[in-house]
N, C-alpha and C positions, 0 to 999 in steps of 0.2 A: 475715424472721427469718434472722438468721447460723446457717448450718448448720457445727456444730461436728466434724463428722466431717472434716473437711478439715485439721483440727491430728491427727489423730490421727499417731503417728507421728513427728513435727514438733518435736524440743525447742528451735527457737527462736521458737516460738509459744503463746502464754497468751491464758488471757480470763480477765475478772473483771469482777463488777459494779459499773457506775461507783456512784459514790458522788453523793449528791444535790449541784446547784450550790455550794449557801449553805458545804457542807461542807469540799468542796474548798477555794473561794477562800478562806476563812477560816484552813486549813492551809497552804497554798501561799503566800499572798498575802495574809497578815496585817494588812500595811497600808491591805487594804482592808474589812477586816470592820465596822469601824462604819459606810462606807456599806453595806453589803449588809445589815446591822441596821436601817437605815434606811429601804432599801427594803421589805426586808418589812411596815415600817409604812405605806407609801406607797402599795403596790399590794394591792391585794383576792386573796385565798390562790388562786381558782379561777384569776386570770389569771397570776399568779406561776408556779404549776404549770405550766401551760399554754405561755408565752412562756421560760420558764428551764430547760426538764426538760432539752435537749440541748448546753445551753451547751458549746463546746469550747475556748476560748481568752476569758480576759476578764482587758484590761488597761489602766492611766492611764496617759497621758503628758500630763505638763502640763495643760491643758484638758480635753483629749482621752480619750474612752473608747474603746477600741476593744473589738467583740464579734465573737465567731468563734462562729453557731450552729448548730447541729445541722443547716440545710435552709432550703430557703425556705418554708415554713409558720410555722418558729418565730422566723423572721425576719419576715414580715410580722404575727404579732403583737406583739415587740418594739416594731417600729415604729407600729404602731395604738394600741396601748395604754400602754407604758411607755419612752417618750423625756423626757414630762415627767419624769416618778419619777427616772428615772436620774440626767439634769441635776441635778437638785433632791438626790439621794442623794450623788451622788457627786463633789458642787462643779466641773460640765465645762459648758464652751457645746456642744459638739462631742460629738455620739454616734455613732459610725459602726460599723455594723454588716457582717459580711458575710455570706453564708450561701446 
């Protein structure tokens, strides 16, 4: 857990609560909200939460998804669980994850 006493003092440092995945991309990265609409249909809620809670970068190029997550825990359920979904959500052969 981030111990917040370390900003104290500190005005060029903030915290704030991230905001859930779906929400962000959706604002940020509009072009890709129908797939992330998609995926929610694709994938079961429990491993959704679970594989997308830390997402920090997610992006298409061309084929290509690229995902930036949280650690390797939310990376090996990405990959266990939702490579097909992805594929299948967000029209890529190529899902490359980092984490």
């Amino acid at each position: 857990m981030l111990n917040k006493n370390h900003m104290a003092g500190n005005a060029h440092l903030s915290s704030e609560a991230a905001e859930p995945f779906e929400i962000r991309i959706k604002r940020d990265k509009p072009e890709l909200a129908q797939g992330i609409d998609k995926l929610l249909e694709l994938v079961p809620e429990e491993i959704y939460k679970r594989a997308f809670k830390n997402i920090q970068t997610f992006n298409k190029r061309g084929d290509t998804l690229l995902i930036v997550s949280g650690g390797i825990l939310e990376r090996s359920f990405l990959e266990r669980d939702c490579i097909p979904a992805l594929k299948e959500a967000f029209e890529v052969t190529k899902v490359q994850i980092i984490g």
